[in-house]
C-alpha positions as CSV (number, residue, x, y, z in Angstrom):
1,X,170.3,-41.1,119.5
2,X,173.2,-42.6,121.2
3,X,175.5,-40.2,123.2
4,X,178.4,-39.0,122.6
5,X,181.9,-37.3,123.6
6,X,182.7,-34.7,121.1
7,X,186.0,-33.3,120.4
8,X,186.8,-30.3,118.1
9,X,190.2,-29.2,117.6
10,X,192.5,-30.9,119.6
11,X,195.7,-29.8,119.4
12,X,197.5,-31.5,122.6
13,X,200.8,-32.5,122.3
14,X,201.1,-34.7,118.9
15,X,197.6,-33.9,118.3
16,X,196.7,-32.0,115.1
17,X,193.5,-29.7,115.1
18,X,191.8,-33.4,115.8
19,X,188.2,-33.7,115.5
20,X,186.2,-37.0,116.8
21,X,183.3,-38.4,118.3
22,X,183.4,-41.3,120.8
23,X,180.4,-43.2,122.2
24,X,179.4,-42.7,125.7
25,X,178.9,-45.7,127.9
26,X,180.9,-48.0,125.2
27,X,184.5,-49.6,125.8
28,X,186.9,-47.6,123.7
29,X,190.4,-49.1,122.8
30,X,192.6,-46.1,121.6
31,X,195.7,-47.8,119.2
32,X,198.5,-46.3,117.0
33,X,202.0,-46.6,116.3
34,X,203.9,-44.9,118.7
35,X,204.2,-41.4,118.9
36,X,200.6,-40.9,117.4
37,X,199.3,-38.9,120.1
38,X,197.2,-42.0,122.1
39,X,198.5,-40.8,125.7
40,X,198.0,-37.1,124.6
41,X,194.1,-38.3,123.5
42,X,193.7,-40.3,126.4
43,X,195.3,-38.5,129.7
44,X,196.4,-35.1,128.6
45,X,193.3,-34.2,126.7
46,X,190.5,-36.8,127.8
47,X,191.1,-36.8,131.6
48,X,192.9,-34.0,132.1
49,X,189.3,-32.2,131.0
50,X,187.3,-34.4,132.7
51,X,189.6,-34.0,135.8
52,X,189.5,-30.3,135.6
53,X,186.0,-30.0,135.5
54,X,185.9,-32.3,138.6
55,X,187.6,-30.2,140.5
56,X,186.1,-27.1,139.4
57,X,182.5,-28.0,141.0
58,X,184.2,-28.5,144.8
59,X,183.8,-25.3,146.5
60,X,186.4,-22.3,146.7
61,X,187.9,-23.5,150.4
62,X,188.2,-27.4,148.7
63,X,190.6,-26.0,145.4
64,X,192.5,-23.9,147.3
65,X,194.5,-26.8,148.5
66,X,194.3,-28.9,145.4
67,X,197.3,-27.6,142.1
68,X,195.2,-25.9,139.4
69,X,194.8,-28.0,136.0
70,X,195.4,-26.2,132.8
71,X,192.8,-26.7,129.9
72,X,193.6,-28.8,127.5
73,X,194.0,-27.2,124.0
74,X,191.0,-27.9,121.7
75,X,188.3,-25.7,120.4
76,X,185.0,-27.9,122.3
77,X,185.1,-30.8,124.6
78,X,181.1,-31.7,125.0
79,X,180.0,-34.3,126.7
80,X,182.8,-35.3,128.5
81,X,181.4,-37.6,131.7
82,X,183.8,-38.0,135.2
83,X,187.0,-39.6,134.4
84,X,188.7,-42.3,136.2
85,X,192.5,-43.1,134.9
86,X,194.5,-46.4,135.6
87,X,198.2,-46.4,136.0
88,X,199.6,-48.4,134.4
89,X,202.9,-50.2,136.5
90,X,205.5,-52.7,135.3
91,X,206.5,-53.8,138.6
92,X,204.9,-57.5,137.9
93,X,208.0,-59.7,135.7
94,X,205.3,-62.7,135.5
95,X,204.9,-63.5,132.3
96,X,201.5,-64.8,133.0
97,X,200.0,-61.3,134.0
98,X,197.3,-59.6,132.2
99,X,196.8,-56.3,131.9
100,X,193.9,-56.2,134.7
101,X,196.7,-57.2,136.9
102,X,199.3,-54.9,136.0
103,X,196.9,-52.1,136.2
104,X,195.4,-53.7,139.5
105,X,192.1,-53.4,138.1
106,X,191.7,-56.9,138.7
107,X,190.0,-56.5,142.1
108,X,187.3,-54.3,140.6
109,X,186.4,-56.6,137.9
110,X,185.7,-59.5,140.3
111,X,184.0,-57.5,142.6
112,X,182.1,-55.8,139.3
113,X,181.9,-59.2,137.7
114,X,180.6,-61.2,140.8
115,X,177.8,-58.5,141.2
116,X,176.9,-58.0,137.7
117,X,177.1,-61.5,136.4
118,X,174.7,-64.5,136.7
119,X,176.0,-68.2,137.6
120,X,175.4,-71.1,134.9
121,X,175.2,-74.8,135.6
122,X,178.7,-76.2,134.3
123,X,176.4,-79.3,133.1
124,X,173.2,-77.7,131.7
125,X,174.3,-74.6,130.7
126,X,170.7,-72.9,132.9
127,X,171.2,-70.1,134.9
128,X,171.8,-71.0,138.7
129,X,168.6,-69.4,140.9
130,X,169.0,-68.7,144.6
131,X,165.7,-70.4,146.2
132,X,164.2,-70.5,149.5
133,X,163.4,-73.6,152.0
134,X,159.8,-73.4,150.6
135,X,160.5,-73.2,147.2
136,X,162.8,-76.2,147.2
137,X,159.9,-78.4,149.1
138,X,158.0,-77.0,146.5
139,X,160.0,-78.3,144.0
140,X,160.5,-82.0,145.4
């Protein structure tokens, strides 16, 4: 059974006694004419939650100096794994920027990518294999 991040009763913001279920470990794209509540979803129920709970496993003498997050209005939020949010900055007027370079998650996905990913021959199309001196003797 796959996991899941279950929302009962949201009612942040624009956000109507919503009920949903999202997929854990999945890409989620959150869309919607404006004024549909996706920021409210997103940051002010979402990761303000996730955030919250964050801060409320440091110790007593680490909260004192960090501002107190309210709960977010909804009847259960299960689930919910750590949050991470990007901000999002129009400071870039290049037409030829993407959103991983507005949000200056670029670095992270070439790092993430370059890790992650495996090398194909441009010609071929076979996956490139990091050999040894004796493996390549081997080989000729």
């Amino acid at each position: 059974m796959e996991e899941i991040i279950a929302l009962r009763g949201v009612k942040v913001h624009n956000l109507k006694n919503i009920d949903l279920d999202l997929p854990v470990g999945r890409l989620i794209i959150i869309t919607g004419v404006s004024g549909s509540g996706k920021s409210s979803l997103a940051f002010d129920t979402l990761y303000a939650e996730g955030q919250r709970r964050y801060l409320e496993s440091l110790s007593s003498y680490a909260r004192q100096f960090l501002e107190r997050l309210d709960k977010p209005d909804a009847e259960l939020i299960e689930g919910l794994p750590p949050a991470i949010a990007i901000q999002q900055k129009a400071t870039s007027k290049n037409p030829r920027s993407t959103v991983a370079t507005v949000t200056e998650i670029y670095d992270f996905l070439r790092v993430l990518y370059a890790r992650l990913g495996t090398v194909h021959c441009l010609k071929c199309g076979r996956p490139v294999k990091k050999e040894t001196i004796d493996t390549m003797a081997e080989t000729l």
